[in-house]
ROSE-4610 file (N, C-alpha, C; in Angstrom, 1 decimal, always signed):
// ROSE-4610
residu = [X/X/X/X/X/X/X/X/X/X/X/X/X/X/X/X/X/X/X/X/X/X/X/X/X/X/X/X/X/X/X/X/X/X/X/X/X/X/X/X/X/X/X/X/X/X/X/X/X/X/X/X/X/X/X/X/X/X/X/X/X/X/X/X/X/X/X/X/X/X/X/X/X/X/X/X/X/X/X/X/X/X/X/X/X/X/X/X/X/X/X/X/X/X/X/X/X/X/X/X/X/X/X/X/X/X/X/X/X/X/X/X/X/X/X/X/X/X/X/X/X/X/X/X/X/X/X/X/X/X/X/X/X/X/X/X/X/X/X/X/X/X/X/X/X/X/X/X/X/X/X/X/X/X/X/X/X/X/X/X/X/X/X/X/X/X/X/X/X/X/X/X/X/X/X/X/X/X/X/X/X/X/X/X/X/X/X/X/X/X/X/X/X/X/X/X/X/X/X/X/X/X/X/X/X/X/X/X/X/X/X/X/X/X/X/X/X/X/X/X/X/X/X/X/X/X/X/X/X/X/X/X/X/X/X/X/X/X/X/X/X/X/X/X/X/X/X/X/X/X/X/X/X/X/X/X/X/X/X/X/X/X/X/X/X/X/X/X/X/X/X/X/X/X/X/X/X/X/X/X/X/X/X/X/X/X/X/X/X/X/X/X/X/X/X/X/X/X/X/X/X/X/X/X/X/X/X/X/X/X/X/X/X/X/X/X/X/X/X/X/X/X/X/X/X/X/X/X/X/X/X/X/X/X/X/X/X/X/X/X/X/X/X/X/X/X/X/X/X/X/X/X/X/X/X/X/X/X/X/X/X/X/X/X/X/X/X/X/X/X/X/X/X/X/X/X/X/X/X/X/X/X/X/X/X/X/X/X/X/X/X/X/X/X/X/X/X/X/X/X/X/X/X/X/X/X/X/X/X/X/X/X/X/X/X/X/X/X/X/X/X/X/X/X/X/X/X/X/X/X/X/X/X/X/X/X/X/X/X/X/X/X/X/X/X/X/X/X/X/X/X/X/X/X/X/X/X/X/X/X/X/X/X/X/X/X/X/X/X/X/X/X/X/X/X/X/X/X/X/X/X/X/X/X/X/X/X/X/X/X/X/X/X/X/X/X/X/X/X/X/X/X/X/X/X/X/X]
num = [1/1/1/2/2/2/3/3/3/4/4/4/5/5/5/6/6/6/7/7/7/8/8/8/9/9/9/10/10/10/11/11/11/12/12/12/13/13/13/14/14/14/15/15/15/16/16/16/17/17/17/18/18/18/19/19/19/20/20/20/21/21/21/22/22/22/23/23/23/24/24/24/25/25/25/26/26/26/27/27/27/28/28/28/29/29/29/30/30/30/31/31/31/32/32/32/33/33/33/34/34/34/35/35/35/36/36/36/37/37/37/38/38/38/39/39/39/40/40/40/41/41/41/42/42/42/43/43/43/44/44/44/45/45/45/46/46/46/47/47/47/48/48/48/49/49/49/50/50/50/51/51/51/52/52/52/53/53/53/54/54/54/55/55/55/56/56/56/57/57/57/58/58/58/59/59/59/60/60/60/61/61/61/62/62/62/63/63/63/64/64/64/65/65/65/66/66/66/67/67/67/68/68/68/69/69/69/70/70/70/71/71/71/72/72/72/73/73/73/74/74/74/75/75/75/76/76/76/77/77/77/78/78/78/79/79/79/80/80/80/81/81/81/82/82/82/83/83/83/84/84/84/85/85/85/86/86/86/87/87/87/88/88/88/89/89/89/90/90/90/91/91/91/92/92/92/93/93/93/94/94/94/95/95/95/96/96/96/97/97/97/98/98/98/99/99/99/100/100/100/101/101/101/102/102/102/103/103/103/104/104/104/105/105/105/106/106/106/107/107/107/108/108/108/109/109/109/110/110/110/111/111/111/112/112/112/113/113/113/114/114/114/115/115/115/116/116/116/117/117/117/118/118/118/119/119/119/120/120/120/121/121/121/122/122/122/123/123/123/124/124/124/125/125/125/126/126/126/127/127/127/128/128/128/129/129/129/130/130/130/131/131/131/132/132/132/133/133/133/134/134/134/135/135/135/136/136/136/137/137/137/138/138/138/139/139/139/140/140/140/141/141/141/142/142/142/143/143/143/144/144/144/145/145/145/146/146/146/147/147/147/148/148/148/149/149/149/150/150/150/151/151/151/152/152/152/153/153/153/154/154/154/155/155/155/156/156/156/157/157/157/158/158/158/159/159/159/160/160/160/161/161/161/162/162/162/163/163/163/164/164/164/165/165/165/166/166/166/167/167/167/168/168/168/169/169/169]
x = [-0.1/-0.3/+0.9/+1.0/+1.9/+2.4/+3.9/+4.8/+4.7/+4.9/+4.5/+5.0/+4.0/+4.5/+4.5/+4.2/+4.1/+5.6/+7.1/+7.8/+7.2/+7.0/+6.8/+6.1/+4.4/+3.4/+3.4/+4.3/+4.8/+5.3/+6.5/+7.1/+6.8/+6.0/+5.3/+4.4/+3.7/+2.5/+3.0/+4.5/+5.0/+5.3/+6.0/+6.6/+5.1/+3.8/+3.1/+2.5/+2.8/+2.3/+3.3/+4.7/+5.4/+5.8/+5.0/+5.2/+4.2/+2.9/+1.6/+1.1/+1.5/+1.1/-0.4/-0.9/-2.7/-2.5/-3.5/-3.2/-3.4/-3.0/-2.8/-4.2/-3.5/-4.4/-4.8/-4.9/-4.9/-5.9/-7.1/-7.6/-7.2/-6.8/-6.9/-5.7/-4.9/-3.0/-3.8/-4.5/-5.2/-6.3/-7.4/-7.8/-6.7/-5.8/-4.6/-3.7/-3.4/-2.6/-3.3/-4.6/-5.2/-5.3/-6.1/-5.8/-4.4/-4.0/-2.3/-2.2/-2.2/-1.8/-3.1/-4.0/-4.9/-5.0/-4.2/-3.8/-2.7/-1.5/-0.4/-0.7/-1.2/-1.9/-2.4/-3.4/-3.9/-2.9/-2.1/-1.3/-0.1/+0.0/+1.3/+0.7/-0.6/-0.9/-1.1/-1.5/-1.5/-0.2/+0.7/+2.3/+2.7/+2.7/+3.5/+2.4/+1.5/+0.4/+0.3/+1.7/+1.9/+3.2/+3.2/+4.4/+5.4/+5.7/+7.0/+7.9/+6.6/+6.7/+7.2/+6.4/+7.3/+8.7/+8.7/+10.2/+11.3/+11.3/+11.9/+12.1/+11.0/+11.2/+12.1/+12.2/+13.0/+14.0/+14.1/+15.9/+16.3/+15.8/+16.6/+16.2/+14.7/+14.5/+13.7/+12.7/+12.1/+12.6/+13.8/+14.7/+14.4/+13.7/+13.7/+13.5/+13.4/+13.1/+13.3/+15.0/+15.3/+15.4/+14.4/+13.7/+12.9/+11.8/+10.4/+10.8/+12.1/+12.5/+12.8/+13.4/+14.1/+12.6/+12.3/+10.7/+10.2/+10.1/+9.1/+9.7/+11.1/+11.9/+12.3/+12.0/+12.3/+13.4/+14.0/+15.7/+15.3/+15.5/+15.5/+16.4/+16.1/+17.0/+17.7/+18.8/+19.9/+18.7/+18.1/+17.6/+16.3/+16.1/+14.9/+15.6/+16.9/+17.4/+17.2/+17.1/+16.4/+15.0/+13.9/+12.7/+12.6/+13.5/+12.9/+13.7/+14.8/+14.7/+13.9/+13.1/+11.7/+10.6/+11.1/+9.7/+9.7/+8.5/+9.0/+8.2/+9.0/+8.1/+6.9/+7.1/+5.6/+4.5/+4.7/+3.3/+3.0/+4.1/+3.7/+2.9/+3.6/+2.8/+1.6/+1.3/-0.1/-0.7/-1.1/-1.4/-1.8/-0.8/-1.2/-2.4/-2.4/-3.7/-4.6/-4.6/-5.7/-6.4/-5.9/-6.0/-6.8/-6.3/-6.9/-8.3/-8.5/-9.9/-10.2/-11.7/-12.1/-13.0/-12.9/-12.9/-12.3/-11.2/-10.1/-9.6/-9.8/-9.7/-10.6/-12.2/-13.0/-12.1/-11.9/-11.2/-9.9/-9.2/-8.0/-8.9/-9.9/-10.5/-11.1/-11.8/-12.4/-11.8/-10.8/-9.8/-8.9/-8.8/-8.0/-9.5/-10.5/-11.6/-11.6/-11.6/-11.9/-10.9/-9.2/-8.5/-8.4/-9.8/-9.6/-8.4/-8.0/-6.7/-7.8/-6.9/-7.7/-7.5/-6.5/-6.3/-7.7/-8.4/-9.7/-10.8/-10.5/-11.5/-12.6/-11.2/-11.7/-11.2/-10.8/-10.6/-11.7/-12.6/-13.9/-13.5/-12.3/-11.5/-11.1/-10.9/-10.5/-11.6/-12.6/-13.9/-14.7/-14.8/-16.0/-15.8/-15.0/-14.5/-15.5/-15.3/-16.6/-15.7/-16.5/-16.2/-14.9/-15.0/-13.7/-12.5/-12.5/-11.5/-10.8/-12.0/-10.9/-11.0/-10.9/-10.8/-9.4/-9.0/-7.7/-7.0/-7.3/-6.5/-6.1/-5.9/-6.3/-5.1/-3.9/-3.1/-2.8/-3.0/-2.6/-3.6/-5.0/-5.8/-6.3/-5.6/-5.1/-4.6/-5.6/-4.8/-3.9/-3.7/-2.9/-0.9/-1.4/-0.3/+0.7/-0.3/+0.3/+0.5/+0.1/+0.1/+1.8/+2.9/+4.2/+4.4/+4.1/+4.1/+3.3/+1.8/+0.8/+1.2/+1.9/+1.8/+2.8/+4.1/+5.3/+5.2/+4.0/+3.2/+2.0/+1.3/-0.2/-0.7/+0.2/-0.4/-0.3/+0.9/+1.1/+0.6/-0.4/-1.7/-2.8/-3.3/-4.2/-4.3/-3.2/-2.4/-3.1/-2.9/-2.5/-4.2/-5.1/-6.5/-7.0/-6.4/-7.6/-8.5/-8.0/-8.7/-8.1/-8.9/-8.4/-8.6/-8.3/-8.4/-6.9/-6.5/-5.0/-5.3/-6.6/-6.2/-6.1/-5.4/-5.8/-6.7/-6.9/-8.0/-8.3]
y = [-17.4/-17.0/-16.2/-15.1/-14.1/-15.0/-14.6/-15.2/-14.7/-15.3/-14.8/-13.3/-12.6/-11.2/-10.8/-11.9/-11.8/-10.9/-11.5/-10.3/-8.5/-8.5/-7.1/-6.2/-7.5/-6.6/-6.9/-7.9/-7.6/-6.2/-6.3/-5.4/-3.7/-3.4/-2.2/-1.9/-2.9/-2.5/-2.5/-2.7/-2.6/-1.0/-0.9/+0.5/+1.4/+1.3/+2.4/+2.3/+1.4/+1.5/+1.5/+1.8/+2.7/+4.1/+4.3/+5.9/+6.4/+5.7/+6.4/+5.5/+5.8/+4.1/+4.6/+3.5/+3.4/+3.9/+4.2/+4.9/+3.9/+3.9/+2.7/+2.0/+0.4/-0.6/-1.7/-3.3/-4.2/-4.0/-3.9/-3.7/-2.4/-1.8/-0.8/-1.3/-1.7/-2.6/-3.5/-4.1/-5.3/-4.7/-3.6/-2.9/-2.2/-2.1/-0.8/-1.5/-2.6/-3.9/-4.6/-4.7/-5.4/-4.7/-3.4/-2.5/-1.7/-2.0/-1.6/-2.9/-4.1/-5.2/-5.3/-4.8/-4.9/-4.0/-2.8/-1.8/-2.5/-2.6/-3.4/-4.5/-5.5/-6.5/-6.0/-4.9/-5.0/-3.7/-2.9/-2.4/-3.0/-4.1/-5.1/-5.9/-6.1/-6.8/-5.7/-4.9/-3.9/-3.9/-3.6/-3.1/-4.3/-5.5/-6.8/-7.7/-7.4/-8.6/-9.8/-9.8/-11.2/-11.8/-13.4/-14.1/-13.6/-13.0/-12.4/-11.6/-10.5/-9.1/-9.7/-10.6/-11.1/-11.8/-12.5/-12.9/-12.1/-10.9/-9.7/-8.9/-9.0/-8.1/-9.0/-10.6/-11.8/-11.6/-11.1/-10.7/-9.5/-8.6/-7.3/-6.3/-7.3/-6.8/-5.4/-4.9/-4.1/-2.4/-2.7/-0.5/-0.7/-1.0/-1.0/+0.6/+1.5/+2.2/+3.7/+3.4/+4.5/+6.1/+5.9/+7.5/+8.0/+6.5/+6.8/+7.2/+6.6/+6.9/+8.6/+9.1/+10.4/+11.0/+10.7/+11.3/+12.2/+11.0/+11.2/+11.6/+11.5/+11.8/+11.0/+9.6/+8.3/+8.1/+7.2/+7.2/+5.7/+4.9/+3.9/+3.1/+1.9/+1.5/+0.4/+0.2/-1.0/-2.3/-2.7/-3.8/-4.1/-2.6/-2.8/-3.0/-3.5/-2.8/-4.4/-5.4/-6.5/-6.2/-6.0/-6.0/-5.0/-3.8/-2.4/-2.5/-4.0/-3.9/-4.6/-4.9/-5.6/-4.7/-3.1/-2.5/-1.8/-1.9/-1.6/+0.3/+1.1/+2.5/+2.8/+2.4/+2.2/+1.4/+0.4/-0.3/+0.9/+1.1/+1.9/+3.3/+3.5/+4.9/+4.5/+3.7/+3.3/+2.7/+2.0/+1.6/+3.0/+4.1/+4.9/+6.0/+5.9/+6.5/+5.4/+4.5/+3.5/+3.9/+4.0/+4.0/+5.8/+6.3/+7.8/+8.1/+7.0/+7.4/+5.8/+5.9/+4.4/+4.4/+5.3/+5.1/+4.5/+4.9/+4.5/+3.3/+2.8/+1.6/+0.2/+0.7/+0.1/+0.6/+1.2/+1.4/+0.0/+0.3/-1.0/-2.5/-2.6/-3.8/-4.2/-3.4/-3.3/-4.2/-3.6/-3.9/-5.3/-5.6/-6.6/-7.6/-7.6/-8.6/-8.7/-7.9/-8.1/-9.1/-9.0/-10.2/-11.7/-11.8/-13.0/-13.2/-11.5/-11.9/-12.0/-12.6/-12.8/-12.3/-11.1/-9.7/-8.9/-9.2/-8.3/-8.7/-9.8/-10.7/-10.0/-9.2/-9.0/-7.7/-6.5/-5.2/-4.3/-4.9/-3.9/-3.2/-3.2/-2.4/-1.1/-1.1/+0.0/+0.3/-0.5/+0.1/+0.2/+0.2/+0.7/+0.5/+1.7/+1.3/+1.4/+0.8/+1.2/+2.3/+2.8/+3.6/+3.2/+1.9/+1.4/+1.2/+0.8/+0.9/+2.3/+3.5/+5.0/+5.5/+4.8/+5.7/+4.5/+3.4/+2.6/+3.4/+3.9/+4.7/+6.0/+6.8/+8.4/+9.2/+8.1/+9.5/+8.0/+7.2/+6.2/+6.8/+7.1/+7.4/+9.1/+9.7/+11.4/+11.5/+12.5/+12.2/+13.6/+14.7/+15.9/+15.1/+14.3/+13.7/+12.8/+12.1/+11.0/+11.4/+12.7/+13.0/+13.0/+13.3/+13.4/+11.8/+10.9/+9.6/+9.1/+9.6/+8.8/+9.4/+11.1/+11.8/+11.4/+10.4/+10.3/+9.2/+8.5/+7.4/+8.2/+8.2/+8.3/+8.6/+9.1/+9.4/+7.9/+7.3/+6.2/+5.3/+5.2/+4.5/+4.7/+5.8/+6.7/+5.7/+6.0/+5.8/+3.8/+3.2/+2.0/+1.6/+2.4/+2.0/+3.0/+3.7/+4.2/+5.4/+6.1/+6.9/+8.3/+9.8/+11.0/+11.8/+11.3/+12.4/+12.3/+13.4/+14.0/+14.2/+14.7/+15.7/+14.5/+15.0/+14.3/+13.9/+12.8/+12.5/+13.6]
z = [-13.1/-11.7/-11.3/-11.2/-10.4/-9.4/-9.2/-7.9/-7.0/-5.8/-4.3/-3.9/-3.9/-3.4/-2.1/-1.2/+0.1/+1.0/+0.8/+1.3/+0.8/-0.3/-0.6/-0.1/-0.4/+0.8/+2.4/+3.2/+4.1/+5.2/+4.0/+4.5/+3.6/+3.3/+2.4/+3.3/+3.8/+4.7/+6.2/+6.8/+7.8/+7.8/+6.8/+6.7/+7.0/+6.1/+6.1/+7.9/+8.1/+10.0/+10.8/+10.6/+11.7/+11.1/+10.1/+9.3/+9.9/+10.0/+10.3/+11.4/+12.5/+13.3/+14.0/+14.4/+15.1/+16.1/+16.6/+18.4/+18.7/+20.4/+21.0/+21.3/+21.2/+21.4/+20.6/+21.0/+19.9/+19.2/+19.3/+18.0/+17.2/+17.7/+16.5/+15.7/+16.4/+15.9/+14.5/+14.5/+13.8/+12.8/+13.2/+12.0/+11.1/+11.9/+10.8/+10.0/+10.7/+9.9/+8.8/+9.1/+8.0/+7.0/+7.2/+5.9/+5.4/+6.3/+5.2/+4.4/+5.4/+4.0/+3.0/+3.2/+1.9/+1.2/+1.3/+0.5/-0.3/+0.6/+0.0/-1.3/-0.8/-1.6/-3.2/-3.1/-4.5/-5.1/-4.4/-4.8/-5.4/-4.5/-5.5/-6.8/-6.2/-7.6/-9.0/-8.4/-9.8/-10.6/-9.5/-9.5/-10.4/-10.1/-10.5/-11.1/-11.9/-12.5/-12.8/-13.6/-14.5/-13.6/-14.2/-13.4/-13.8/-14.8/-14.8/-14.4/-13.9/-12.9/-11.7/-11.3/-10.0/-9.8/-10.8/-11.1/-11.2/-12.1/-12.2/-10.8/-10.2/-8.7/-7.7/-7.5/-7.4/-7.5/-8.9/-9.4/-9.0/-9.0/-9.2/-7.7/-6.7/-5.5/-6.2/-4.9/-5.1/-4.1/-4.0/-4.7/-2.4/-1.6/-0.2/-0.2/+1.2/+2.2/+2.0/+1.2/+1.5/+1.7/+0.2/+0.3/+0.5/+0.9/+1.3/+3.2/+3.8/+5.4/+5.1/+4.1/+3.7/+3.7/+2.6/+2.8/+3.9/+4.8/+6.1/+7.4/+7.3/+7.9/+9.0/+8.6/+9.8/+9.7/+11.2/+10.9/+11.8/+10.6/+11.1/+11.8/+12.8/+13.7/+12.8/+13.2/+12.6/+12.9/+13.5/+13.4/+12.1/+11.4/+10.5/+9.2/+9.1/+8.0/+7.0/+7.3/+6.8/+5.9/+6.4/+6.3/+5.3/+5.5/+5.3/+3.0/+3.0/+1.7/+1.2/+1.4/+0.3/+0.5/+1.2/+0.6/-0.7/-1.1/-2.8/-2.9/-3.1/-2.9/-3.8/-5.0/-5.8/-4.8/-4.5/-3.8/-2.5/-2.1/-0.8/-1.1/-1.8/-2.7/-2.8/-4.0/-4.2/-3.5/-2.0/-0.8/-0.3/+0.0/+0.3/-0.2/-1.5/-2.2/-2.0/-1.8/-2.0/-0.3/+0.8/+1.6/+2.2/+1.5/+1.3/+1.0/-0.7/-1.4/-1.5/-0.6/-1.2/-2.0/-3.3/-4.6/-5.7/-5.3/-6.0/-5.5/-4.4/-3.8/-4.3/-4.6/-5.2/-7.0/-7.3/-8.9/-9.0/-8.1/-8.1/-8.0/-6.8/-6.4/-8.0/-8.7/-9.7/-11.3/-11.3/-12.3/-12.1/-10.7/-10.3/-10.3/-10.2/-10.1/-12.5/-12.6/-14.2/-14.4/-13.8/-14.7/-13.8/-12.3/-11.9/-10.9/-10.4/-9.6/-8.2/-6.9/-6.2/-5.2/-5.4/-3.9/-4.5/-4.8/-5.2/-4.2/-3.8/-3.4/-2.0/-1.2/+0.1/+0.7/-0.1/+0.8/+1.1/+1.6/+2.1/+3.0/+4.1/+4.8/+4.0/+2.4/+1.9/+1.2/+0.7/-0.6/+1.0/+1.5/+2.6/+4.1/+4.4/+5.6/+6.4/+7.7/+9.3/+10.2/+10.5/+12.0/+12.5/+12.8/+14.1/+12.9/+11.4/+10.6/+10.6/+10.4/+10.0/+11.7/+12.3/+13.8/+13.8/+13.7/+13.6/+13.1/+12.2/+11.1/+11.1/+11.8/+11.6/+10.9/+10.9/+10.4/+9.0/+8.8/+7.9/+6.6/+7.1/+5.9/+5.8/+6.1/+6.1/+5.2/+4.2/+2.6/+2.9/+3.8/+3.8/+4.6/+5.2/+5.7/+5.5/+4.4/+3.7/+2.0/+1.6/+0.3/+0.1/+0.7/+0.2/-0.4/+0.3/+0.1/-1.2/-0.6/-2.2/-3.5/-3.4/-4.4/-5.3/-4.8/-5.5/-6.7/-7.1/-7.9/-8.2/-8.0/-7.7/-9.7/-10.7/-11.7/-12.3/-11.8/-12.7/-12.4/-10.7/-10.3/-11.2/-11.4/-12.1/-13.4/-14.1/-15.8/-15.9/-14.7/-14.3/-14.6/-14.0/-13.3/-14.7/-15.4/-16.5/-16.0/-14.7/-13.7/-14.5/-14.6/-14.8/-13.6/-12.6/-11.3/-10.7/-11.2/-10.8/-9.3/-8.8/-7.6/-6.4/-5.4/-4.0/-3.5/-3.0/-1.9/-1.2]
């Protein structure tokens, strides 16, 4: 059983919702949160499969913020600077393509159900979103806006899932 990846996808799915935040309003706060962390989720599980992977990320931490803030051009405040080192930029990357094509979201869901992991169990927020999920969403699931972000992984998501579609969402 993989070790708790919960800081990771915490704070990975935090980052992609003050980069791309919901327009105002609690539900949409709550459709946009859930599907970042269910992006997050099968993106860490892809990322980190085995118990080892997560032990390793335990030790050596998953690399935090920095160039995914450079990226996007956020300047984060001194008080995020906790949170913002357990984001790991591979999961955010691939969260963000997951979140673009729910193809490829159903491809991750797909592969993670074949080995019994159990972030497979429930992202129909990303394999089939409703109305009120991509209207929560509008600049989170914008594959022109978030491609600087999905594109900096996305082949080694690809490589990961057995997928040959180089191009963007």
């Amino acid at each position: 059983m993989p070790a708790d990846l919960t800081p990771v996808i915490t704070a990975s799915a935090h980052w992609l919702l003050t980069a791309y935040p919901p327009p105002r309003g609690a539900l949409s706060r709550a459709l946009a949160e859930a599907q970042a962390r269910q992006a997050a989720a099968l993106a860490a599980a892809l990322r980190y499969p085995t118990a080892l992977d997560g032990h390793l990320l335990d030790l050596l931490g998953p690399g935090g913020s920095g160039r995914l803030d450079e990226l996007t051009g956020s300047a984060p405040h001194s008080d995020d600077a906790a949170w913002r080192t357990w984001v790991d930029e591979t999961v955010v990357s691939w969260a963000a393509c997951l979140l673009a094509d729910p193809a490829l979201a159903e491809a991750a869901r797909s592969a993670l159900a074949a080995s019994g992991h159990p972030a497979a169990d429930s992202p129909l927020r990303l394999t089939d979103p409703g109305l009120r999920d991509t209207e929560a969403t509008p600049l989170l699931r914008h594959p022109d806006l978030t491609e600087p972000v999905a594109g900096l992984h996305r082949t080694a998501l690809l490589d990961t899932l057995h997928v040959r579609s180089a191009e963007p969402a």
